[in-house]
C-alpha positions in Angstrom: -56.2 65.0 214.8 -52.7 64.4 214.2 -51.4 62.6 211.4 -52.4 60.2 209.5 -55.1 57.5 210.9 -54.0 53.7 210.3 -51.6 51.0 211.7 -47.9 51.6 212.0 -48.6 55.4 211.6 -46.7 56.9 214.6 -49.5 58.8 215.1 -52.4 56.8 214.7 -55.6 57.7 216.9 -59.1 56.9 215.6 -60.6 59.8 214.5 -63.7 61.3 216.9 -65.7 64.2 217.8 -67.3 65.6 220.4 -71.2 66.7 219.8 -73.5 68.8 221.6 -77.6 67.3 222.2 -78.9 69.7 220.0 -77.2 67.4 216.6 -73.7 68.9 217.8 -73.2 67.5 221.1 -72.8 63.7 221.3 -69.7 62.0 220.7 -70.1 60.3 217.7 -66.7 58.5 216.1 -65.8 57.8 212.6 -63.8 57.9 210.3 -63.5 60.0 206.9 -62.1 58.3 203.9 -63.0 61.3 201.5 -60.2 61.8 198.9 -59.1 65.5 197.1 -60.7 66.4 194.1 -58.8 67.7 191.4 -59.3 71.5 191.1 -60.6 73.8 187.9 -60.3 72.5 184.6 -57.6 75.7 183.4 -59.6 77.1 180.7 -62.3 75.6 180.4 -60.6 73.7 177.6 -63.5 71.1 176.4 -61.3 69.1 173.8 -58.2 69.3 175.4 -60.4 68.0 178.8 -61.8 65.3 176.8 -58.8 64.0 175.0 -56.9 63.6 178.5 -59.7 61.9 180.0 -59.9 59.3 177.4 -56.4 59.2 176.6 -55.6 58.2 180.4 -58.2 55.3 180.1 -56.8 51.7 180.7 -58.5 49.3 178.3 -60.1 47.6 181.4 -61.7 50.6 182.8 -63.0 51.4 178.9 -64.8 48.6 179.3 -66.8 49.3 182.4 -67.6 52.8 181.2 -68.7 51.8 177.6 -71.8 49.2 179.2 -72.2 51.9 181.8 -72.6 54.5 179.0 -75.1 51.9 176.8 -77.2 51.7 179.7 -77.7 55.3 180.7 -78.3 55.9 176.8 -81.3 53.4 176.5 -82.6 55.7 179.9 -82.4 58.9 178.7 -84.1 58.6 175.2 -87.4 57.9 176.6 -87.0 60.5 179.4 -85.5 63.3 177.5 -88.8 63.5 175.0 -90.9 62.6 177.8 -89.9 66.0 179.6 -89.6 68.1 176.3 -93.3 66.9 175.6 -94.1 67.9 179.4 -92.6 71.0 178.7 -94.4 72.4 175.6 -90.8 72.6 174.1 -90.1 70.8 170.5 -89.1 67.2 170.9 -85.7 67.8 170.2 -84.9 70.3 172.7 -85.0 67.2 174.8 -82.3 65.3 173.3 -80.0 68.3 172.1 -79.9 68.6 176.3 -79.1 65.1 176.5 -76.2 65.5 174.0 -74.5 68.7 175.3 -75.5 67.5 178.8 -73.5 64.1 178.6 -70.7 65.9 176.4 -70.3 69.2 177.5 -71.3 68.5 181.4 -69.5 65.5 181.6 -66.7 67.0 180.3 -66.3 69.3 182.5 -67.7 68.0 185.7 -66.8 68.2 189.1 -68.9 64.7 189.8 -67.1 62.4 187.4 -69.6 59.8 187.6 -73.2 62.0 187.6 -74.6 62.2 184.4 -76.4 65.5 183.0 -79.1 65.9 181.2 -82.8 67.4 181.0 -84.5 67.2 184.2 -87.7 66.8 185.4 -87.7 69.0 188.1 -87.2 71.9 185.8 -89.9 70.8 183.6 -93.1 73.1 185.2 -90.6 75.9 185.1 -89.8 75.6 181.4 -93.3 75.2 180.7 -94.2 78.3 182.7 -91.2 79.9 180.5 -91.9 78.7 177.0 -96.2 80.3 177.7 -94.7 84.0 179.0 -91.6 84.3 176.1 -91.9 81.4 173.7 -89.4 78.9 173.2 -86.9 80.8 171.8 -86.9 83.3 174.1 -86.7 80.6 176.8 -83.7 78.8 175.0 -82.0 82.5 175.2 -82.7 82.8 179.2 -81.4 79.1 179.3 -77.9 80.5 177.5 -78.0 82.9 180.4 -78.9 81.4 183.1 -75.8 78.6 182.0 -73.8 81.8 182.6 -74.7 83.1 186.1 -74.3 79.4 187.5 -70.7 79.7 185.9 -70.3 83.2 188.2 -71.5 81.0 190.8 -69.3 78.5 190.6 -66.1 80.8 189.9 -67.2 83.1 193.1 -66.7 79.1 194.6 -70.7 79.6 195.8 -71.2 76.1 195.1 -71.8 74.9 198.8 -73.8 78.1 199.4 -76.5 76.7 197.3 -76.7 73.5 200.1 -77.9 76.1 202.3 -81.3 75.7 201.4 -83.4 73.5 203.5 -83.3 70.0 202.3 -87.0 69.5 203.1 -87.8 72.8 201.1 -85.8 71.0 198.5 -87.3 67.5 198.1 -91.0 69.4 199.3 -90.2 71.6 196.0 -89.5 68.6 193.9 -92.6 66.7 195.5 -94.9 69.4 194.2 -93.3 69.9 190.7 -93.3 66.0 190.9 -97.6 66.1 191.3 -97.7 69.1 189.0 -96.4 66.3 186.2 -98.3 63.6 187.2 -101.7 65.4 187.2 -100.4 67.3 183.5 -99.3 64.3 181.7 -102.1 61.4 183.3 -104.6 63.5 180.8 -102.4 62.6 178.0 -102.0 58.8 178.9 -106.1 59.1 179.0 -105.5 60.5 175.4 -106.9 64.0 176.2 -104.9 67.2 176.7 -103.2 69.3 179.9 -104.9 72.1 181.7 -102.5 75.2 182.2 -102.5 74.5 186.3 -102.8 71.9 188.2 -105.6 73.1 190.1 -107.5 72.7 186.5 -105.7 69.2 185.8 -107.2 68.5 189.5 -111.0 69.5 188.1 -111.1 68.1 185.2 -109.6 64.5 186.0 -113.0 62.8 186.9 -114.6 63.8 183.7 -111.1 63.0 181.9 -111.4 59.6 183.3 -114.6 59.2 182.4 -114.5 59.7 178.6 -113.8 57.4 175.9 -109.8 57.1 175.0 -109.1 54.5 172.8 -105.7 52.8 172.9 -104.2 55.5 174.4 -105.4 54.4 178.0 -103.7 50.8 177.2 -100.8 51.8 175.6 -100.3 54.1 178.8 -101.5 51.2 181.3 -99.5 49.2 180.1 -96.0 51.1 180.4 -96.9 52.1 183.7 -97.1 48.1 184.9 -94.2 47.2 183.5 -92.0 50.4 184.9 -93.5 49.4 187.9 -93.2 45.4 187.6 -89.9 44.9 185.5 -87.8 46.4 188.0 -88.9 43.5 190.8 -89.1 40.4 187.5 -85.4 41.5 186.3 -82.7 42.8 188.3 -80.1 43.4 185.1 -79.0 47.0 183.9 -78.5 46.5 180.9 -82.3 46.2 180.2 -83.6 49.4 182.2 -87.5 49.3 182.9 -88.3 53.0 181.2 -86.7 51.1 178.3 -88.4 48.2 177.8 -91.7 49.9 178.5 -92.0 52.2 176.0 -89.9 49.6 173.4 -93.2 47.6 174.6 -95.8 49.8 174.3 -94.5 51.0 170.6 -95.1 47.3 169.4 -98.1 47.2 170.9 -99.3 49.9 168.9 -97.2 49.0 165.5 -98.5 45.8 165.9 -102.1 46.9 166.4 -101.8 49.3 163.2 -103.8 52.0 165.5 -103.6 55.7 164.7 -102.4 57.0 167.6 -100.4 60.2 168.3 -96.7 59.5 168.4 -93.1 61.4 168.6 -92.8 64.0 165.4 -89.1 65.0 165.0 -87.6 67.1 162.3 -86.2 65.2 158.8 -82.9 67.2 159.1 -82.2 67.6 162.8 -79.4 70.0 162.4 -80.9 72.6 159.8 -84.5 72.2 162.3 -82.4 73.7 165.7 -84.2 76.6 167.3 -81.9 79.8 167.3 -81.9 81.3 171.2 -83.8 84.9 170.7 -84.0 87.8 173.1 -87.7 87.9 174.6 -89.3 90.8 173.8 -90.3 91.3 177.4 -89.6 94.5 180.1 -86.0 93.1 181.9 -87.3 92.5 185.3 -89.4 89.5 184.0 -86.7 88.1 181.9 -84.3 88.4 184.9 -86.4 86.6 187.8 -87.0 84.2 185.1 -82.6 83.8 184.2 -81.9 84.0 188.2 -85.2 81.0 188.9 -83.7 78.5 186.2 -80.1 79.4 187.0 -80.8 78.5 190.9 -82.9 75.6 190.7 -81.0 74.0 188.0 -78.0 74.5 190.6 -79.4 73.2 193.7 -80.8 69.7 191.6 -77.1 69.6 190.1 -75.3 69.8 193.8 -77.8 67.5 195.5 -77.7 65.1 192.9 -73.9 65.5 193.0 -73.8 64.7 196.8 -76.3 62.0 196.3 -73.9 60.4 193.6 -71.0 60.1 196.4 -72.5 58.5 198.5 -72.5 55.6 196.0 -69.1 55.3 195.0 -65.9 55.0 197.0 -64.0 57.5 194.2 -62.8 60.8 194.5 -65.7 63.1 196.1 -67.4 65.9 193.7 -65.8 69.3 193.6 -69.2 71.5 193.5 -67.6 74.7 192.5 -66.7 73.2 189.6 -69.6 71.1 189.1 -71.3 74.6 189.1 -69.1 75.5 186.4 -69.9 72.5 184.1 -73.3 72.6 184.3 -73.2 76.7 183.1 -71.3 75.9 180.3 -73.8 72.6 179.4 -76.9 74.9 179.7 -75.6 77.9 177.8 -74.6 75.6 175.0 -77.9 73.6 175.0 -79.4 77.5 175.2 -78.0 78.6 172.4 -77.9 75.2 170.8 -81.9 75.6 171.3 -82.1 72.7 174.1 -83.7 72.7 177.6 -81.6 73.8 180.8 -79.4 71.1 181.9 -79.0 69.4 185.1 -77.1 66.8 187.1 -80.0 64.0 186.7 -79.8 61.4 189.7 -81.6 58.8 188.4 -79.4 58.8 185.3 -76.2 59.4 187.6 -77.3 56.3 189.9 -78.0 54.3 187.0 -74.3 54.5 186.2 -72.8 54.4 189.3 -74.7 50.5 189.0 -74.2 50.0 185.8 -70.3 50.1 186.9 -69.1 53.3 185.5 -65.4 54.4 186.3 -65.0 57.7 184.9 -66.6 60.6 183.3 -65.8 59.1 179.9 -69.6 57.0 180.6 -71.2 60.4 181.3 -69.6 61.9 177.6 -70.0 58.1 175.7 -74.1 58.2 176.2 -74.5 61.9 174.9 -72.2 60.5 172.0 -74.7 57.2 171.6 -77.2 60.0 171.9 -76.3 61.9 169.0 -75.0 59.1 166.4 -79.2 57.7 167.1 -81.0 61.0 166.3 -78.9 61.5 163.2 -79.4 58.1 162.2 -82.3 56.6 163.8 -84.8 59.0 164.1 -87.3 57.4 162.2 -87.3 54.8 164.9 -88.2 57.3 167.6 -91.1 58.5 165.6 -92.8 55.4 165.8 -93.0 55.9 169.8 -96.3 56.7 171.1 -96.8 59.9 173.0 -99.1 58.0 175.7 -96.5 56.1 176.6 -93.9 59.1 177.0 -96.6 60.1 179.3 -96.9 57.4 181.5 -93.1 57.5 181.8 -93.8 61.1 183.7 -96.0 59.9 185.5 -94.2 57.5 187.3 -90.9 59.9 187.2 -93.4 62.4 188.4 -94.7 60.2 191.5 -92.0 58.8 192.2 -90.8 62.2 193.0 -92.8 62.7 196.3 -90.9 59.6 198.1 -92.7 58.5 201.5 -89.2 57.9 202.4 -88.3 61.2 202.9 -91.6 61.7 204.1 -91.3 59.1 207.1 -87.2 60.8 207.8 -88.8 64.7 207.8 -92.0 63.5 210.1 -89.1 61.8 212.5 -87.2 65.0 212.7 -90.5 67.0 212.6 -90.0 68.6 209.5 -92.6 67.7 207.7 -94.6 70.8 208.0 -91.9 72.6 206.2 -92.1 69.9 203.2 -95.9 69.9 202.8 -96.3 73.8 202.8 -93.6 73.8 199.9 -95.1 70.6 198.1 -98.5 72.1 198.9 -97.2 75.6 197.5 -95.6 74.7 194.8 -98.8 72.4 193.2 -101.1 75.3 194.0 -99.6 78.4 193.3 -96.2 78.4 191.5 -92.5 76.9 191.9 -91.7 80.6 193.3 -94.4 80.9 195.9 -94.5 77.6 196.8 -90.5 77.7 197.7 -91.1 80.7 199.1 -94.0 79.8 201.5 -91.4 76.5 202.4 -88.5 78.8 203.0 -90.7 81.0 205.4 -92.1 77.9 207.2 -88.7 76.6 207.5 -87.4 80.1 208.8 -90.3 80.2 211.6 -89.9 76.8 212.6 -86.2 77.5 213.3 -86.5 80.3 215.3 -89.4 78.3 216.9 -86.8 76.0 217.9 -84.0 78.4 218.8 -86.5 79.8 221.1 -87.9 76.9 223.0 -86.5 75.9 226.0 -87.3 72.7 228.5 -88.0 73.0 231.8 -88.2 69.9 234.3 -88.5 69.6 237.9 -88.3 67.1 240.2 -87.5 66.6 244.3 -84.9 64.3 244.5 -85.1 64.9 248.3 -87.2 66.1 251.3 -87.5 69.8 250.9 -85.1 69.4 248.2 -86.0 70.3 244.8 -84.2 70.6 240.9 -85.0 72.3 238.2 -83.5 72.4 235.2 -83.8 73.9 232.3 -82.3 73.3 229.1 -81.9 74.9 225.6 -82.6 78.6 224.7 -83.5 80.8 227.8 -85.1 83.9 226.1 -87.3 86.9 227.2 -90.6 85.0 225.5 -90.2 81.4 228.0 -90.1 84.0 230.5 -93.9 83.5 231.2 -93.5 79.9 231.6 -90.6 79.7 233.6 -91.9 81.9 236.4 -95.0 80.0 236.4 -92.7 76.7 236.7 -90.5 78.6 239.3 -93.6 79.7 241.5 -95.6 76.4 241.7 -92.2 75.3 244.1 -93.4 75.0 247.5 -92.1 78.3 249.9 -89.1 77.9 252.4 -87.2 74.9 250.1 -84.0 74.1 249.1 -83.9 74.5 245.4 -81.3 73.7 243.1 -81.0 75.0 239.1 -79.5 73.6 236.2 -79.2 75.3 233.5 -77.5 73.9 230.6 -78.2 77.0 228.1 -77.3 77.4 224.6 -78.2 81.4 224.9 -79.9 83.7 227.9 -81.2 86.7 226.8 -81.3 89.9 229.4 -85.5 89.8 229.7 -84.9 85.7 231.3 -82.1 86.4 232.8 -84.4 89.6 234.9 -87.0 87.1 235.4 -84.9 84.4 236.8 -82.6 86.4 239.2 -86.0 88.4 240.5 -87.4 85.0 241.1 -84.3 84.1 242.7 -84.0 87.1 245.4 -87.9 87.2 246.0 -87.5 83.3 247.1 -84.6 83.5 249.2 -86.3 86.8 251.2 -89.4 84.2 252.1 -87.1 81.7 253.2 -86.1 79.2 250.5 -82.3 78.6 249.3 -81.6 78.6 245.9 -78.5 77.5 244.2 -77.6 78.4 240.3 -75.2 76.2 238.8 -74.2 76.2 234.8 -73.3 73.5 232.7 -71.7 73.5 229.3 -71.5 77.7 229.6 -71.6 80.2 232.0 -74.4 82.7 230.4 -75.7 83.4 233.9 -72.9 84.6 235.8 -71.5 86.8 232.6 -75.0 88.4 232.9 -74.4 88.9 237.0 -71.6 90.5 235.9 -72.4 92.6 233.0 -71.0 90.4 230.5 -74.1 89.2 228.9 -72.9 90.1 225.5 -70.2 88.5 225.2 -69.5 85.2 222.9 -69.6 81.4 224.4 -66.5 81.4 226.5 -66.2 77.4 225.4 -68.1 75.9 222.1 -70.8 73.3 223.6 -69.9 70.2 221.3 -66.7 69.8 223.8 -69.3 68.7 226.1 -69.7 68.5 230.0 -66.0 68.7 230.7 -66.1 72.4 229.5 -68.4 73.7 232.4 -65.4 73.2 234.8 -64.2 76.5 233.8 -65.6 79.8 235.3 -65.3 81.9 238.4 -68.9 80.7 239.4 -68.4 77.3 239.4 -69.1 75.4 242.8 -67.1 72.7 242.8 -68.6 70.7 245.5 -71.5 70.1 243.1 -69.7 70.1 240.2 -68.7 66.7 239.6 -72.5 65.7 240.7 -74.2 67.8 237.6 -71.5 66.9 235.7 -72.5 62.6 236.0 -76.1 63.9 235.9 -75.4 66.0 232.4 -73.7 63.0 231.0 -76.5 60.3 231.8 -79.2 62.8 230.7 -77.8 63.7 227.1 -74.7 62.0 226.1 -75.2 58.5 227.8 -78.3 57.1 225.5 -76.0 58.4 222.4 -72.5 56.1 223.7 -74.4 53.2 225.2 -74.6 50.9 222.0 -70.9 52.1 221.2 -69.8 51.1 224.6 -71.7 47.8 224.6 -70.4 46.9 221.2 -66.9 47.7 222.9 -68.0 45.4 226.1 -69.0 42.5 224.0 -65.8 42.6 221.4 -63.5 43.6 223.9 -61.1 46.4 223.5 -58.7 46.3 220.7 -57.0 50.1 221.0 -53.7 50.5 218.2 -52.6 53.2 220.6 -50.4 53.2 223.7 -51.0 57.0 225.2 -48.2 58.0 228.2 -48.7 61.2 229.2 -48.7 63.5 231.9 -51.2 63.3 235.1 -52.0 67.2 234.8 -55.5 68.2 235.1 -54.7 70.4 232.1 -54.3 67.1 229.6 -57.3 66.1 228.4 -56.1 63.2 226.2 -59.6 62.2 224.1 -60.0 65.8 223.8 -56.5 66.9 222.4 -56.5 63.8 220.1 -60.0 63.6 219.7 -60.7 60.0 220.0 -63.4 58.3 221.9 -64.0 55.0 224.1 -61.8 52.2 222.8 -59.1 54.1 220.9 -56.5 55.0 223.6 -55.1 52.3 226.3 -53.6 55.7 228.4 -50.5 55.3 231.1 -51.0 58.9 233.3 -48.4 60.0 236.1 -46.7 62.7 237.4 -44.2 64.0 234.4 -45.1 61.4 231.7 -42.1 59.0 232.9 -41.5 55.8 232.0 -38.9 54.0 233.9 -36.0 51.8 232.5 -36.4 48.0 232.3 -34.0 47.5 235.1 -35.7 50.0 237.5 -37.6 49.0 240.6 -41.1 50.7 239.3 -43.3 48.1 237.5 -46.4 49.4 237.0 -45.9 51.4 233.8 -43.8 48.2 232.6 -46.8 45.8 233.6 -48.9 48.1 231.2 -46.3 48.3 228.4 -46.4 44.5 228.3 -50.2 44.5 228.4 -50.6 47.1 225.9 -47.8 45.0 223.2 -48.1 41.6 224.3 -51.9 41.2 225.1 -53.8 44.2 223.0 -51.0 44.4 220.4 -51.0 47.9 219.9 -48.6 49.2 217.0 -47.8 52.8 218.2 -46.5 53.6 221.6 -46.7 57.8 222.5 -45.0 59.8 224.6 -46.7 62.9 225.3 -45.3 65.8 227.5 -46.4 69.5 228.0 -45.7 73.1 228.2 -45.5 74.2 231.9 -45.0 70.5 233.4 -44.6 71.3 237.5 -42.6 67.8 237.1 -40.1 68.8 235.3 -39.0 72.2 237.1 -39.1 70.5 239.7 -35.8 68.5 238.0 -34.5 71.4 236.3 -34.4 73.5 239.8 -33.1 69.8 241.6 -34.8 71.0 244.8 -37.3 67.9 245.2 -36.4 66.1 248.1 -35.1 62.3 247.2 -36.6 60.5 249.9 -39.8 61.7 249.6 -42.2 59.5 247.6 -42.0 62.5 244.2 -38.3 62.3 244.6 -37.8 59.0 244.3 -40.7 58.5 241.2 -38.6 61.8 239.7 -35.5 60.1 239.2 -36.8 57.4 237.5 -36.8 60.0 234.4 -33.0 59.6 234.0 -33.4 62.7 231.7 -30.3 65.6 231.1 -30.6 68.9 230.6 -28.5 70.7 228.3 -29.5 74.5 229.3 -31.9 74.2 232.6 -33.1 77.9 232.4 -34.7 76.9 228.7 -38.1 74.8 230.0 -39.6 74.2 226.6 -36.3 72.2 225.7 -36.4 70.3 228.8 -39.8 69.4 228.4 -38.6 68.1 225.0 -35.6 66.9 226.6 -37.9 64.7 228.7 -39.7 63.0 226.0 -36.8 62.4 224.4 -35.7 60.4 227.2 -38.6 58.7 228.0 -38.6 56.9 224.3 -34.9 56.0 225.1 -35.9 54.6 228.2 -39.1 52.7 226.7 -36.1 50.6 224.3 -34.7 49.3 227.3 -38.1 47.2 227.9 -37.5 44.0 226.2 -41.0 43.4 224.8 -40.8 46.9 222.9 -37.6 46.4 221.0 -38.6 42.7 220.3 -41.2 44.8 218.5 -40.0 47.8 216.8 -37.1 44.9 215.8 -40.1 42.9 213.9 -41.6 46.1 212.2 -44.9 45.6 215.0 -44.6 48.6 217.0 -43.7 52.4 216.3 -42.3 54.9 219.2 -43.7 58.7 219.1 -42.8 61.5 221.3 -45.2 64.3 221.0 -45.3 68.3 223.0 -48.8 69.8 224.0 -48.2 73.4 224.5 -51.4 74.0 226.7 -51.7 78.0 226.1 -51.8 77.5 222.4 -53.9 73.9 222.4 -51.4 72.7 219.9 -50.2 69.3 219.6 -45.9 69.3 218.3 -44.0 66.3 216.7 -40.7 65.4 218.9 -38.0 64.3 216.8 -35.0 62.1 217.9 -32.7 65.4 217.8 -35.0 67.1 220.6 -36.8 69.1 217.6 -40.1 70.1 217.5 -42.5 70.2 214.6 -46.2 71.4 214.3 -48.7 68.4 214.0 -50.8 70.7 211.2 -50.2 73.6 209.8 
């Protein structure tokens, strides 16, 4: 699109696209409001980062990012030693990840507002870890891992890492999400976790069955009120994780019962773990580096593209968000904390609690800090059953039947439930593996499969067509289609092909040739592509001659074309598989009325294509077309373009008025060679255009020449200076050089200037 989209903008056009069926093929407008994201912090420069961000703080948005911060503090206490206890790792390899997480991370991020910290996602991973190289060892591969995510994110691989399969995502975080839930429901029922969860499975009847004390209360009880505190009380600033386990410690205080609760170190800072090389052969420690380093990532970016969709701010930069959470996890490594990640419950959390900058994200690691130095002896009075009910929830809460109900809509949900499945059962690497497989099979499944429907929309008439991928393995079923046809009929095939490979192609023109000997007629036509007749000519290999998202319009071109039955497949195409995708568009637009801010005068050659070269849909252009884009003075004779100027200012109130000419425009060589005869019906129209050329034998310059004129001659209409006059109304003259598909900016002085560069 040209310019920028808006009111007064002499180029404004409502932003559109054209979409193919397959999820690039519909027209589907919109418009994008994403701002730029400010690049690489130069550096890496932690205080200097920090002292700019808080230094360019207004005292208004302080405010709103020292509540936010308060909030996501009294969340992340409870979770951070909830997930080191999950974990096997010390209690305080929790919170010295929520520290360097909302300092360090939050620093640094890419996703101003998304707030870092331990995750649960990673928490059967680190467990796995800590058993095979202890937790030193772990915290060392941590360090590392912090520093292959920062290679990623320099190498600017930060949207490669999206390129995983979302349901092999949120299937891998279901599973780790059960793998919790069935570890840490045997500590709310005051026993201990199995080392799988195949064995947390078995022994959960007998679990349930024992005697447990207070334990089974204290962990009842936080999981009602996570659950019912949410729906009772719909403030922030009293989060439900919170007041659970606030709850469930004076439960037990109260009830003086001798219960296991949280056990951190007297002197935090002389107990830290130092990071240690595992003494392990280098192939384990490396699969174990590369697994934290990529999951961490892919939680981080999803969590980051989660987060902006619930702000209007500026958009997350991922490379860099890469690069902050490297340098958070090979502090909290070497710091002896667990790997780091963007945390979306945390994140959203903030984004409600009316955060405005990253300084929230660095204030609750701060908050963080300040109450284990000073307050730890008030987190040791926390029972460890209620921690545990915490991950429960977190843990259930993790396989959401929302994304359930989305993936079984888009029939995904086979690829999700082998990874879930896969995950619980095996490991986080088999089970993402067995999802990643599933979700390659299904794909090529689906670039295989092709649709074939007949019908007989006449007497010995009969269509087929067939739609999608035409390759050698359909063959079998479209020749048993192609043979049920009656002998001796007229047959007519669509095919609207995203690929034909040489084996269907064989099939379809033996088919072909073997019919028409017996009798019948048959009559190929393409839409969208022209895969067939490149193949009848040897040019099978060769790319798409058009991409399909430009939709129908596109299968005009082509030697093969027949263009008697062209337009006919063409309406067909359009009602089949773009119509049910525009109709609620188009009836919003019949109900409401149109209400375009665009005048569009251009040139009646079958070459323009004006939604297409300003991509705009239904509603956005009220279009004037005739033969050399003219529009005649106020005082001439012609009134049909001035009856639609009127209409277009006076009645729709449109505030840009365009002028767009064209490379090669038969009109006007037909006035720079003056041979058009002036009593013929193109004479007379002709010299309504009133335009001069300066050097006839130069036809770019007259084309430019023209518009240029045409804008003059658009001031002589009354209603459109009373316009431009009031500031309502803003005259454009814009060049199309067809060859090139590029749109030009006309100046006053006859000037051209590329639309983008």
């Amino acid at each position: 699109m040209f310019g920028q989209v808006g009111r007064g903008n002499p180029a404004a056009v409502h932003a559109a696209r054209w979409a193919t069926p397959s999820g690039a093929a519909l027209p589907t407008w919109w418009r994008s409001s994403r701002s730029h994201t400010p690049g690489y912090v130069t550096g890496c420069n932690f205080s200097l980062t920090l002292r700019r961000y808080l230094s360019g703080m207004s005292l208004k948005t302080f405010r709103h990012d020292l509540a936010a911060s308060i909030v996501v503090f009294l969340i992340a206490i409870p979770l951070s030693l909830g997930i080191a206890a999950a974990s096997g790792a010390p209690l305080l390899a929790g919170l010295i990840a929520a520290v360097v997480g909302g300092i360090v991370a939050g620093a640094l991020s890419g996703a101003p507002l998304q707030v870092s910290g331990p995750a649960a996602g990673l928490t059967v991973i680190v467990a796995g870890t800590i058993v095979e190289f202890g937790f030193a060892g772990t915290a060392a591969i941590v360090a590392v891992a912090g520093g292959v995510q920062i290679l990623l994110g320099v190498t600017r691989l930060g949207r490669a890492a999206l390129a995983l399969s979302p349901a092999v995502v949120h299937g891998m975080l279901a599973g780790i999400g059960l793998v919790i839930a069935l570890s840490q429901i045997h500590v709310v029922l005051g026993g201990a976790p199995q080392s799988s969860a195949w064995a947390n499975l078995r022994d959960l009847p007998g679990q349930i069955a024992g005697h447990h004390g207070v334990s089974v209360l204290l962990g009842a009880l936080t999981i009602a009120l996570l659950l019912i505190w949410p729906r009772l009380v719909r403030t922030t600033l009293l989060p439900a994780a919170l007041i659970a386990v606030v709850a469930a410690t004076v439960v037990a205080t109260a009830l003086g019962v001798d219960v296991q609760r949280v056990d951190l170190p007297a002197e935090p800072l002389s107990e830290l773990t130092t990071a240690r090389w595992p003494e392990a052969p280098l192939r384990e420690i490396t699969v174990a580096v590369i697994t934290i380093a990529l999951v961490a990532s892919v939680e981080s970016l999803l969590s980051a593209v989660a987060v902006d969709r619930m702000h209007d701010g500026p958009r997350a930069n991922l490379n860099r968000e890469l690069i902050a959470q490297g340098a958070a996890n090979a502090v909290s490594g070497t710091l002896g904390g667990l790997p780091v990640t963007g945390v979306i419950v945390r994140s959203s959390t903030n984004v409600t609690a009316g955060a405005r900058t990253r300084a929230s994200a660095i204030l609750h690691g701060v908050w963080i800090a300040v109450f284990v130095l000073l307050c730890a002896a008030v987190l040791e009075m926390i029972p460890m059953a209620a921690l545990a009910a915490v991950l429960v929830v977190v843990g259930l809460r993790l396989v959401s039947l929302a994304q359930i109900r989305t993936y079984a809509r888009h029939r995904e949900l086979p690829v999700y439930l082998i990874t879930a499945a896969g995950v619980t059962a095996t490991d986080l690497l088999t089970g993402v593996g067995l999802g990643m497989a599933a979700a390659v099979l299904f794909m090529l499944w689906r670039l295989a499969r092709c649709e074939i429907r007949t019908t007989q929309p006449a007497p010995d008439t009969w269509l087929v067509s067939i739609s999608g991928t035409l390759a050698f393995i359909a063959s079998g079923r479209l020749i048993r289609g192609l043979t049920a046809l009656p002998a001796a009929q007229r047959v007519e095939i669509e095919l609207h092909l995203d690929y034909l490979d040489h084996g269907a192609y064989e099939t379809l023109r033996d088919w072909q040739q073997s019919y028409t000997r017996t009798g019948g007629d048959v009559h190929i036509s393409e839409v969208h592509d022209s895969w067939f007749h490149r193949a009848t000519s040897d040019r099978l290999g060769a790319g798409k001659s058009t991409p399909r998202f430009l939709g129908s319009w596109s299968r005009w071109q082509g030697a093969n074309r027949d263009r008697q039955h062209a337009m006919a497949a063409g309406i067909r195409e359009f009602e089949r598989s773009v119509a049910p995708l525009v109709r609620p568009e188009l009836a919003e637009l019949t109900h409401s009325g149109q209400a375009p801010d665009q005048l569009f005068i251009t040139c009646a050659d079958s070459r323009l294509v004006p939604n297409l070269i300003t991509a705009s849909g239904p509603g956005d252009l009220f279009c004037v077309r005739n033969v050399g884009n003219i529009v005649p003075a106020h005082d001439a004779l012609d009134t049909s373009v001035a009856a639609a100027i009127d209409y277009a200012i006076v009645v729709l109130g449109v505030t840009t008025i365009t002028v767009c000419g064209h490379s090669g425009c038969s009109a006007v060589r037909a006035l720079m060679s003056g041979t058009t005869d002036t009593d013929s019906a193109l004479g007379r129209w002709l010299a309504h255009s009133g335009v001069h050329f300066d050097d006839p034998t130069d036809e770019q310059a007259c084309c430019t020449a023209n518009i240029t004129q045409q804008l003059a001659n658009l001031r002589t209409h009354p209603t459109v200076n009373d316009a431009v006059a009031a500031g309502r109304l803003t005259l454009t003259g814009m060049y199309f050089d067809v060859a090139q598909a590029r749109m030009y900016a006309v100046d006053p002085n006859r000037r051209r200037h590329p639309i983008s560069t």
